[in-house]
C-alpha positions as CSV (number, residue, x, y, z in Angstrom):
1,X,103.1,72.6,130.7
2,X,101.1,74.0,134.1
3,X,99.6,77.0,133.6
4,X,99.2,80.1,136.3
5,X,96.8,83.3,136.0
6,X,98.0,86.7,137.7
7,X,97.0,90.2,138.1
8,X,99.8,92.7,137.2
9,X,99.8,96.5,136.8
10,X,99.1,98.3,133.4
11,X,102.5,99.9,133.3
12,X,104.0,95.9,133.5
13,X,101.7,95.0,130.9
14,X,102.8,96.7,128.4
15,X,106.9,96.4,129.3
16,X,105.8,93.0,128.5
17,X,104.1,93.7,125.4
18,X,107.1,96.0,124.3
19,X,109.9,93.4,125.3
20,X,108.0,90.5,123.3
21,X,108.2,92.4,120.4
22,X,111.7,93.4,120.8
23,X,113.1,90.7,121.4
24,X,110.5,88.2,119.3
25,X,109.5,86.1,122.2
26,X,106.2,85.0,123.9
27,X,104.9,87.0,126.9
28,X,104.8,83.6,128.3
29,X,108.4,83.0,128.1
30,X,109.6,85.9,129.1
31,X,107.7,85.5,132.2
32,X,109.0,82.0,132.7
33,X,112.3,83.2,132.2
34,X,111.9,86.3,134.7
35,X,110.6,83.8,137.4
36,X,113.6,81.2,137.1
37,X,116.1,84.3,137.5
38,X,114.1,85.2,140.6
39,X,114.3,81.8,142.3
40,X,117.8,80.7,140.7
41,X,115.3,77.8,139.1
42,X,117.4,76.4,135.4
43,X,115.5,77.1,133.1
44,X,116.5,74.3,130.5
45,X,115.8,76.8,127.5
46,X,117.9,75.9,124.2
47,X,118.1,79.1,121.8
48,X,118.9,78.5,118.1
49,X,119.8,81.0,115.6
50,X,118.3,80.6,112.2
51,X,118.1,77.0,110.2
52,X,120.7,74.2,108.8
53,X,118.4,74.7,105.8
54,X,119.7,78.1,105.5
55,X,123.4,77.3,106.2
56,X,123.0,74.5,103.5
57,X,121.7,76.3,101.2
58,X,124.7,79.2,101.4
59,X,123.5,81.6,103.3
60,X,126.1,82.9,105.5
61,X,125.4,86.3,106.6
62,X,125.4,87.7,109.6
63,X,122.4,86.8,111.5
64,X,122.6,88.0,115.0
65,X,126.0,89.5,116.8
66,X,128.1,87.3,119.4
67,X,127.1,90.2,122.5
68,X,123.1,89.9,121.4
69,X,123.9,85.7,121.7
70,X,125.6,85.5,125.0
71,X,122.1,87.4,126.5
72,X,120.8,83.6,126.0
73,X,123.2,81.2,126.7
74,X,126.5,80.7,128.1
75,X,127.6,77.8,126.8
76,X,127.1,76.3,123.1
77,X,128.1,76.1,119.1
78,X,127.7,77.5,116.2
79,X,129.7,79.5,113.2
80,X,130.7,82.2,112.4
81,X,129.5,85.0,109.3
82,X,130.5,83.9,105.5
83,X,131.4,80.5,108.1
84,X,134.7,81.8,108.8
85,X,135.6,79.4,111.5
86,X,134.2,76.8,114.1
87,X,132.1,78.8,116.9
88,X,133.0,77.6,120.4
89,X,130.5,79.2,123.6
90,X,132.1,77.9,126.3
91,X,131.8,79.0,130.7
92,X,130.4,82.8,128.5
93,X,133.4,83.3,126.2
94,X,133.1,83.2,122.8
95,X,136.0,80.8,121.2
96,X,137.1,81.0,117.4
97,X,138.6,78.2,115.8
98,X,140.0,78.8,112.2
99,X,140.6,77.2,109.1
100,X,144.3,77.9,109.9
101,X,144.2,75.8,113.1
102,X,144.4,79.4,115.6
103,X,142.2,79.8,118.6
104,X,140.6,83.3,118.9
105,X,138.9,84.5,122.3
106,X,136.1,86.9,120.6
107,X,136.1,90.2,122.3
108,X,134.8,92.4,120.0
109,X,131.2,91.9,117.9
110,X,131.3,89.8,115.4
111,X,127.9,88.1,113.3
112,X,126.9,84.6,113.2
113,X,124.8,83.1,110.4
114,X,123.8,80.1,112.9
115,X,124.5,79.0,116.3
116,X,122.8,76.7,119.4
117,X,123.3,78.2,122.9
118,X,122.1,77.7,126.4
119,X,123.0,78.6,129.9
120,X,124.3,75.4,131.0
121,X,123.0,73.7,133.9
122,X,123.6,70.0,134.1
123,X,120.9,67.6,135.3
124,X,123.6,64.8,135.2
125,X,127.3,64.4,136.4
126,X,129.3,61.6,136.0
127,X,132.0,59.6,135.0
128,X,133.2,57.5,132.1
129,X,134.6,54.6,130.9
130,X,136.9,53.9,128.7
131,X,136.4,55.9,125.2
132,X,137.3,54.4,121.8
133,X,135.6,56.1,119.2
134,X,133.0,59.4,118.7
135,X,130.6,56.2,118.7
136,X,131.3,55.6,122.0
137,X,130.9,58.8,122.9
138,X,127.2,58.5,121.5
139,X,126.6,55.5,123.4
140,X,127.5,56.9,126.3
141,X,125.1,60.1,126.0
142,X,122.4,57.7,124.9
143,X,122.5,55.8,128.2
144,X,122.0,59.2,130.0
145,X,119.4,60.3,127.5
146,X,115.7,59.4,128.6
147,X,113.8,60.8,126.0
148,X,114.1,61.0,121.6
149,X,111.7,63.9,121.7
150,X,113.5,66.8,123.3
151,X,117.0,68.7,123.5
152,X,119.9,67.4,125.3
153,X,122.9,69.6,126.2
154,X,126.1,67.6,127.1
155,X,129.9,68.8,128.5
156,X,132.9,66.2,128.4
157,X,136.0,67.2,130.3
158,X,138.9,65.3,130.5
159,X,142.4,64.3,129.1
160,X,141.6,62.5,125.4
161,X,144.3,60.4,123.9
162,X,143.0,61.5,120.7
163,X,140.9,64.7,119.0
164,X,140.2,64.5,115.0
165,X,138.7,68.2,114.3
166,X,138.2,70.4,111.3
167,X,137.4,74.2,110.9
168,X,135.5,75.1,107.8
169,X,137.5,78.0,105.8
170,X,135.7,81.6,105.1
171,X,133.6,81.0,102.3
172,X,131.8,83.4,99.5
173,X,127.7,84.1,100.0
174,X,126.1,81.9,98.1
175,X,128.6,78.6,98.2
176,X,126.7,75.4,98.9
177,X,127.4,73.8,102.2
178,X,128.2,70.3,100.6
179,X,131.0,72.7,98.5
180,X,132.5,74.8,101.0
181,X,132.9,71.4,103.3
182,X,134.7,69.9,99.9
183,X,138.1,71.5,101.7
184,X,137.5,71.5,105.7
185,X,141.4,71.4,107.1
186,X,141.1,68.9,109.2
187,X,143.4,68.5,112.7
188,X,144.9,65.8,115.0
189,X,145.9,66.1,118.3
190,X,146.8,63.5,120.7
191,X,147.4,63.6,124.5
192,X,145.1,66.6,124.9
193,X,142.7,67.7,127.9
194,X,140.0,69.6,126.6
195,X,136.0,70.1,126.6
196,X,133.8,68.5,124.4
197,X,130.7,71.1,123.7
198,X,127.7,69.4,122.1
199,X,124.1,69.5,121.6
200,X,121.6,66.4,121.0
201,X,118.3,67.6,118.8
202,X,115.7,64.8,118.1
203,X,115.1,63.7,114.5
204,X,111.8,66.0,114.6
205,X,114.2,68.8,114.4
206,X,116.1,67.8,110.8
207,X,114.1,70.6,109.3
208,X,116.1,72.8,111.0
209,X,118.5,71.6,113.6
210,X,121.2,68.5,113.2
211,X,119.4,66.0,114.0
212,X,121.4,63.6,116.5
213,X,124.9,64.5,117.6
214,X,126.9,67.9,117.1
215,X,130.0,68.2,119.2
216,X,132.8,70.9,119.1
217,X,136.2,70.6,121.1
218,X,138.3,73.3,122.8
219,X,141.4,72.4,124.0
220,X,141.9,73.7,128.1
221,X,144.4,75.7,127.2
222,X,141.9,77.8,124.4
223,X,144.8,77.4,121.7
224,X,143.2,73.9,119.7
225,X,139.6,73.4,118.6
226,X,137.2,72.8,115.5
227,X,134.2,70.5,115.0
228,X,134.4,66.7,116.5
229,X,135.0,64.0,113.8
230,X,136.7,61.4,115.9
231,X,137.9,61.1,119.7
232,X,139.0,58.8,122.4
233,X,139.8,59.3,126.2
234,X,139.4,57.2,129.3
235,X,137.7,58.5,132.5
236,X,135.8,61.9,131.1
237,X,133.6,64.2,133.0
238,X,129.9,63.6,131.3
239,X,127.3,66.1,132.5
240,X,124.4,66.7,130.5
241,X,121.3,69.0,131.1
242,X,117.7,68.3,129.4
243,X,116.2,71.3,127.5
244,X,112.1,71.2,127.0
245,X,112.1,74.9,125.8
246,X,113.0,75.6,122.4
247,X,113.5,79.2,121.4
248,X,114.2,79.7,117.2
249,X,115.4,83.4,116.4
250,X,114.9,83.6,112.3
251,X,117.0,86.2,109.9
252,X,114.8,88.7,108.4
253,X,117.2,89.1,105.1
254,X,116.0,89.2,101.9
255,X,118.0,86.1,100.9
256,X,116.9,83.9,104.0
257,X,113.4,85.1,103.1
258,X,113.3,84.1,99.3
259,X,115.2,81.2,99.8
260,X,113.5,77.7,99.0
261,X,114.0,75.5,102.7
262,X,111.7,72.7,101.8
263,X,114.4,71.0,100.5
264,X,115.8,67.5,101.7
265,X,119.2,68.8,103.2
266,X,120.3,65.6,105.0
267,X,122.4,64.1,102.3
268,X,124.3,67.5,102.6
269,X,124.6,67.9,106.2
270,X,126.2,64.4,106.4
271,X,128.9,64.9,103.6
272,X,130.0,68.2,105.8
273,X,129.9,66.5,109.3
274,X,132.1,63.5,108.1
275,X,135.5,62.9,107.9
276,X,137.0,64.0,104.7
277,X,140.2,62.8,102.8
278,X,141.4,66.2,102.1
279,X,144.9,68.3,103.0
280,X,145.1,69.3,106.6
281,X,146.4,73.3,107.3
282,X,150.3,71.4,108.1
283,X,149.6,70.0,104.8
284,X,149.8,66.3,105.8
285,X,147.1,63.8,104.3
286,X,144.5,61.9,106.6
């Protein structure tokens, strides 16, 4: 990236020096970020709270609180503490969608072991075909995508004949991922208009980050949601932004800190973003 060199005061100095050890953050990016404020420049920064390693490996606790998140991003996903619930970030509200298919707008603080957010500025606006599957919703972002080595935000509005969600259920410290996913409810809804929230991270980023695709749904009337399994829609509203700054905020508990993460957790993130043949919360079988 271009580089600049500046003279600035003593006493500016070391507000800088403070606020990047505050907040964890390069001097560097806070200036960055301080300039595109000043000249309403987007600032195509993705910030990412701890690591699917963690999340895999059980550890749920509350990493950060929803008020400290929405200081860097305004739209995005995530979960929620002992992953109670599908997190939804969507136009600055923080959206809830439970294991007992209920919608929550979150106005109090709450903690979140892991969650992506951004303030969303599309690069890309456009129109869609006719969607068939959550495949065809991949080959649709891939068209738009000009790059497998950076971050791609996108937003789908629109009316979709079909949404296939689940919500995982509040699960005990400690649980495996691959375990707690075992009994996702899982929901259908049909004739629906909605937002499809999702992030794109390149295959660089499996250490940490679900690799590929990761969308959430919110229904337009904030009453239906959960993670995407399956979709389909005709004409939907695809805008997508680019992201070439990556921010990683990293727990500082004793269990994240002890915890092995060099383990291969791909197997395990796959089994808990599929579809799974389990009971949905109206009890009916998929």
């Amino acid at each position: 990236m271009p580089k600049i060199t500046c003279h600035i005061s003593q006493s500016l100095q070391k507000i800088l020096e403070e606020q990047s050890k505050l907040r964890g953050e390069s001097i560097s990016h806070l200036v960055s970020m301080a300039l595109a404020q000043s000249f309403e420049v987007p600032h195509h920064t993705l910030f990412q709270v701890s690591t699917t390693g963690a999340l895999v490996q059980g550890i749920y606790e509350r990493a950060v609180s929803s008020k400290y998140l929405l200081n860097y991003g305004d739209f995005g996903i995530g979960t929620f503490e002992n992953l109670d619930g599908e997190m939804v970030v969507l136009d600055g509200v923080i959206y809830q969608a439970r294991s007992d298919g209920k919608v929550s707008k979150i106005t109090e603080e709450v903690g979140t072991p892991f969650a992506i957010v951004l303030f969303f500025e599309p690069d890309l606006d456009e129109i869609s075909e006719e969607i068939n599957s959550l495949g065809d919703v991949r080959k649709v972002c891939d068209r738009l995508r000009d790059s497998d080595n950076i971050f791609y935000a996108f937003r789908i509005d629109g009316k979709f004949d079909h949404v296939h969600t689940r919500a995982m259920k509040a699960t005990a410290e400690g649980v495996p991922l691959a375990q707690a996913a075992s009994v996702q409810p899982e929901f259908e809804f049909k004739n629906i208009n909605g937002t499809l929230v999702g992030i794109w991270a390149p295959q660089f980023s499996s250490a940490f980050n679900v690799a590929g695709y990761h969308f959430h749904f919110l229904s337009e009337d904030r009453t239906k949601g959960g993670h995407l399994l399956e979709c389909s829609g005709k004409h939907l509203r695809v805008r997508m932004e680019r992201m070439n700054d990556f921010h990683l905020s990293l727990p500082e508990s004793q269990e994240f800190l002890q915890a092995d993460l060099t383990k291969d957790i791909s197997k395990d993130l796959a089994y808990a973003e599929q579809i799974h043949d389990k009971e949905n919360a109206d009890g009916e079988r998929k």
